[in-house]
C-alpha positions as CSV (number, residue, x, y, z in Angstrom):
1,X,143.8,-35.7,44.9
2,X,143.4,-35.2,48.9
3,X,145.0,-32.0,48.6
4,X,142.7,-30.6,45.3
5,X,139.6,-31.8,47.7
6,X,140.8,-29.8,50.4
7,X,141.2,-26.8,48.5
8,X,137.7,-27.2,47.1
9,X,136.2,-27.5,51.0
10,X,138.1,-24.5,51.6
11,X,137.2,-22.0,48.4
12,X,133.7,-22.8,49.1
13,X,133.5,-22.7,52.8
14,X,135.0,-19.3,52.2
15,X,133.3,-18.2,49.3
16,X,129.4,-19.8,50.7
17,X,129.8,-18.9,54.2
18,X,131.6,-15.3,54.3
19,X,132.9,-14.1,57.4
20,X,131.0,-17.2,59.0
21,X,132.4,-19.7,56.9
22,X,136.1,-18.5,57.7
23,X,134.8,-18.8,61.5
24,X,133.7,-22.3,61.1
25,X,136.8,-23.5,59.3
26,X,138.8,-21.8,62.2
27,X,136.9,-23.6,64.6
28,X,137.2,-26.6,63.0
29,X,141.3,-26.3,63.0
30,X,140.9,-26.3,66.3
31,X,138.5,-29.1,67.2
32,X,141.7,-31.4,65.2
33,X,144.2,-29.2,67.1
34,X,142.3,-30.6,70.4
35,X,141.6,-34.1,69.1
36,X,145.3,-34.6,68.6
37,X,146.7,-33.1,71.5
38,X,144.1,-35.4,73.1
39,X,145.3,-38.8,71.6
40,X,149.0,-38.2,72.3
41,X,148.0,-37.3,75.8
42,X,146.0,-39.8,76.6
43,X,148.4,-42.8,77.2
44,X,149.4,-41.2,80.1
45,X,146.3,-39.7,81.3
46,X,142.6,-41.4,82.2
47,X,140.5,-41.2,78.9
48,X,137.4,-40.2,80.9
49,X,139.0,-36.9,81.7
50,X,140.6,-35.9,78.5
51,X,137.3,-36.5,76.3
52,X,135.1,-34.2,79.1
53,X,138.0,-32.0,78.9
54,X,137.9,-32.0,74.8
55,X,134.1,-31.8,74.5
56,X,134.3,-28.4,76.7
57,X,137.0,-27.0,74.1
58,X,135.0,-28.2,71.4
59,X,131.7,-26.8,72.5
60,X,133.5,-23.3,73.4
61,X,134.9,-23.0,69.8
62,X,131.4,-24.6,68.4
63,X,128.9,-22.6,70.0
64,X,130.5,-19.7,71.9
65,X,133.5,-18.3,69.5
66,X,130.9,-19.1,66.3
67,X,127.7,-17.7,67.7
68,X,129.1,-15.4,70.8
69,X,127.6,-15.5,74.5
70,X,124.1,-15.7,74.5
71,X,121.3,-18.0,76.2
72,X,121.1,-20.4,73.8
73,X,124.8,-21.2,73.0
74,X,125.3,-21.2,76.9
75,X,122.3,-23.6,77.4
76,X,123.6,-25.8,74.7
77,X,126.8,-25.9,75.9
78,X,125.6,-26.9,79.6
79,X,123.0,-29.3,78.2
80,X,126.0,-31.1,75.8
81,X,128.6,-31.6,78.6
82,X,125.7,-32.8,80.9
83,X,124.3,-35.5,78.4
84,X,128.1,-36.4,77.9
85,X,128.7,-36.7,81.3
86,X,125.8,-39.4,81.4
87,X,126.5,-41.1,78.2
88,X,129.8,-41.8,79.7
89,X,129.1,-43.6,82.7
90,X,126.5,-45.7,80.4
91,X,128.5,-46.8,77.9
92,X,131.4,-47.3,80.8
93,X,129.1,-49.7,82.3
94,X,128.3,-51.3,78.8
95,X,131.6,-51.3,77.7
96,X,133.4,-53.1,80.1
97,X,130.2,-55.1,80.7
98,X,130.3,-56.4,77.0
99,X,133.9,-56.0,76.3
100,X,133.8,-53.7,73.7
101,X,137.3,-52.2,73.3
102,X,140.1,-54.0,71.0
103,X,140.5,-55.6,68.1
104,X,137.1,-57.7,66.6
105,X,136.9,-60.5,64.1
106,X,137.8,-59.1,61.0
107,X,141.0,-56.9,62.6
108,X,143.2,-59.5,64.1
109,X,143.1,-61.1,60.8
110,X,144.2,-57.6,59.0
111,X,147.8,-57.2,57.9
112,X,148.5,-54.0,59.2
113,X,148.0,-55.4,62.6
114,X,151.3,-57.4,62.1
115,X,152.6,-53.7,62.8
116,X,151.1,-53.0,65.5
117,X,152.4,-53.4,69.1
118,X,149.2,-54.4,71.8
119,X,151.4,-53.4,74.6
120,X,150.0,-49.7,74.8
121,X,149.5,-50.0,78.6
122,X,146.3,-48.5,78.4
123,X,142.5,-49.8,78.9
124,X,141.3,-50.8,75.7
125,X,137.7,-50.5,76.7
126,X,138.1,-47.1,77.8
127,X,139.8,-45.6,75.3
128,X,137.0,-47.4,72.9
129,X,133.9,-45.4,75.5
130,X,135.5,-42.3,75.0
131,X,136.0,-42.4,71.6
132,X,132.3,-43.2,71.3
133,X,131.3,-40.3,73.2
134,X,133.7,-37.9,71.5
135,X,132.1,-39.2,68.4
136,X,128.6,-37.9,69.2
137,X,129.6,-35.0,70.6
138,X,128.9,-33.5,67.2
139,X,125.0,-34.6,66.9
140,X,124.9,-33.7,70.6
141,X,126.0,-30.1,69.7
142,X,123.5,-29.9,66.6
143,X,120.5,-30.9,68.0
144,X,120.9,-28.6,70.8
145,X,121.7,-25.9,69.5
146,X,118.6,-26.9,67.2
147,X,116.4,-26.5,70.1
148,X,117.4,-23.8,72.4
149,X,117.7,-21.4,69.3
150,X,114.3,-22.4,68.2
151,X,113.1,-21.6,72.0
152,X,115.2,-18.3,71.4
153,X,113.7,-17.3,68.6
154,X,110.2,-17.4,70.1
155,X,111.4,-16.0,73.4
156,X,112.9,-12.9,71.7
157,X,110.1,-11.8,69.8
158,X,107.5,-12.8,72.7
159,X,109.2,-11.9,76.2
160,X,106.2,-12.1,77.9
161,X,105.9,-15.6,76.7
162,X,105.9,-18.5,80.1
163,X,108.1,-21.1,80.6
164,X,105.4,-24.0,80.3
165,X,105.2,-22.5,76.9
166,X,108.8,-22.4,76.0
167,X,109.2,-25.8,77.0
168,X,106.4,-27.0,74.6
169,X,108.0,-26.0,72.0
170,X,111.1,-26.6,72.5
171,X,110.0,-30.4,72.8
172,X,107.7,-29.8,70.0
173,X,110.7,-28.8,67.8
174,X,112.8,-31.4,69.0
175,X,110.8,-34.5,68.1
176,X,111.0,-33.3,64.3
177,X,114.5,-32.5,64.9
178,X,115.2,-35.9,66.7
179,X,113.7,-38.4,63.5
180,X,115.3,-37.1,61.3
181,X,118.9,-36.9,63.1
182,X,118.5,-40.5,64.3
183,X,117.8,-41.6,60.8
184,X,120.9,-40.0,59.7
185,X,123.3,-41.7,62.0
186,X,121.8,-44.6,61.4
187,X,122.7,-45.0,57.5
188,X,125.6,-42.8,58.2
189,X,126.5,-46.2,60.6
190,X,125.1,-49.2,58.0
191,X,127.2,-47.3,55.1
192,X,130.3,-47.2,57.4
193,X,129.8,-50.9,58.7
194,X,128.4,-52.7,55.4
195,X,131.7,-54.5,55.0
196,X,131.0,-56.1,57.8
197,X,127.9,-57.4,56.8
198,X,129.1,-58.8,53.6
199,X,131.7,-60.2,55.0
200,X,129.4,-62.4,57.6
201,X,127.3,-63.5,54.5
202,X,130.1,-64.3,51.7
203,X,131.4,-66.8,54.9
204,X,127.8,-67.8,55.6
205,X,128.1,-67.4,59.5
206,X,124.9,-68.3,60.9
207,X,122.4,-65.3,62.4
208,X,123.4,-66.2,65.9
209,X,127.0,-66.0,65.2
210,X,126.6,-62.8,63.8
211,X,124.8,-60.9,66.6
212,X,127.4,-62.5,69.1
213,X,130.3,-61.3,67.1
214,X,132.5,-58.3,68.6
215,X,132.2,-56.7,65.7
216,X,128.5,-56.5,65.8
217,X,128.4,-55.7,69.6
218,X,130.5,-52.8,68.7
219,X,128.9,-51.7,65.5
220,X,125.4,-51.8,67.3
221,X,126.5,-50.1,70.6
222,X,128.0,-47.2,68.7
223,X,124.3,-46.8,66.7
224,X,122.2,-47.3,69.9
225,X,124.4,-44.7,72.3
226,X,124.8,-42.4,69.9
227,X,120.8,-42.7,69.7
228,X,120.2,-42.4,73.1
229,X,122.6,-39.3,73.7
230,X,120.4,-37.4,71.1
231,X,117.6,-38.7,72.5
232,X,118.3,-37.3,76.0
233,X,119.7,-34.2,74.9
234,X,116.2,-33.0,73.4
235,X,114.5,-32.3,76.8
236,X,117.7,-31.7,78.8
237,X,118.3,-28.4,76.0
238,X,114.9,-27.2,76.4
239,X,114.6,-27.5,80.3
240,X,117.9,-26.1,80.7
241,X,117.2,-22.7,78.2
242,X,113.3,-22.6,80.3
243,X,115.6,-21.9,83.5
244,X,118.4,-20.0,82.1
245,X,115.3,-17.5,81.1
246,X,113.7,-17.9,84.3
247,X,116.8,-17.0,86.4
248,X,117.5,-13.7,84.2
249,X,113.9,-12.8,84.7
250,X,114.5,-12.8,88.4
């Protein structure tokens, strides 16, 4: 059944998208080719690194080996590695603050973990930050690339357009952009988590119990840093594209 799925992704991307869709679904082999090397790296490497180092690769076959070199694929890939940069020294503090890496409520009660050796040598709450951070690197890259094409667009048919202008819409843009995108994660996030939920309520833990739990500390960080990195993103895309323009006018 996986395998007929897979062949219906690929018949379609291919027969939708064209030459495009065969460039997406290269580009997608190797965002999996990168994520793997990644994880069998990173036991002996610092998790930090190898994400930054991941979200580069995945941004260059993204953005520049899908829509070539151009201001707005360069902005949005200076703009993504900056807000990931940030993101990762926030939700290092608030990892390590909170504890958030290893095994919650409902997984040390799991039977696979009977399987499972703890003794990885490795920072649990590190590898559990840059995990986050790799996971929104994909929002990251859609809502910028959202806005600095939308300033593109204006700024190629309009050259003599000014920056204060640019920016204003690029902001403009990215509010409607940003609702929408947030809302998304955020049943994308309840659908993935609602065992969770069910399983506090069918064992009647009390409201206080629940929003102390691990497993809701980790469930809510994940929705509210993912949040803030599109959040940031929005005005970091559009001032970055407003000087990349500025500079080539020099």
């Amino acid at each position: 059944m996986n395998l007929a799925l897979f062949i219906i992704f690929i018949v379609l991307m291919i027969v939708i998208g064209g030459n495009r869709g065969v460039m997406s679904l290269m580009a997608l082999l190797g965002n999996v080719i990168v994520f793997f090397a990644s994880i069998y790296v990173m036991k002996y490497n610092d998790p930090y690194k190898l994400v930054l180092i991941d979200i580069v690769f995945m941004c260059l076959l993204t953005l520049i080996y899908q829509n070539g070199v151009n201001e707005k694929t360069i902005s949005a890939l200076i703009s993504v590695i900056s807000v990931a940069v940030v993101l990762i020294f926030i939700s290092k503090y608030i990892g390590h603050l909170g504890n958030m890496g290893g095994y919650n409520e409902f997984e040390m009660y799991e039977d696979t973990l009977m399987n499972l050796s703890v003794n990885i040598k490795i920072s649990l709450p590190d590898v559990a930050v840059a995990m986050l951070v790799l996971g929104v690197t994909g929002a990251l890259i859609d809502i910028s690339v959202a806005v600095t094409s939308s300033i593109y667009e204006v700024w190629v048919n309009n050259k003599d357009v000014d920056e204060k202008e640019l920016l204003k819409t690029g902001m403009y843009l990215g509010r409607s952009i940003l609702g929408s995108n947030i809302n998304t994660m955020w049943f994308a996030c309840i659908g993935e988590f609602l065992l969770m939920f069910i399983m506090f309520r069918r064992y009647e833990y009390s409201f206080m119990t629940l929003i102390n739990s691990k497993a809701f500390f980790q469930n809510l960080a994940t929705i509210m840093l993912s949040a803030t990195g599109c959040a940031i993103v929005v005005p970091v895309s559009a001032v970055v594209f407003v000087k990349l323009v500025k500079r080539n006018k020099a």
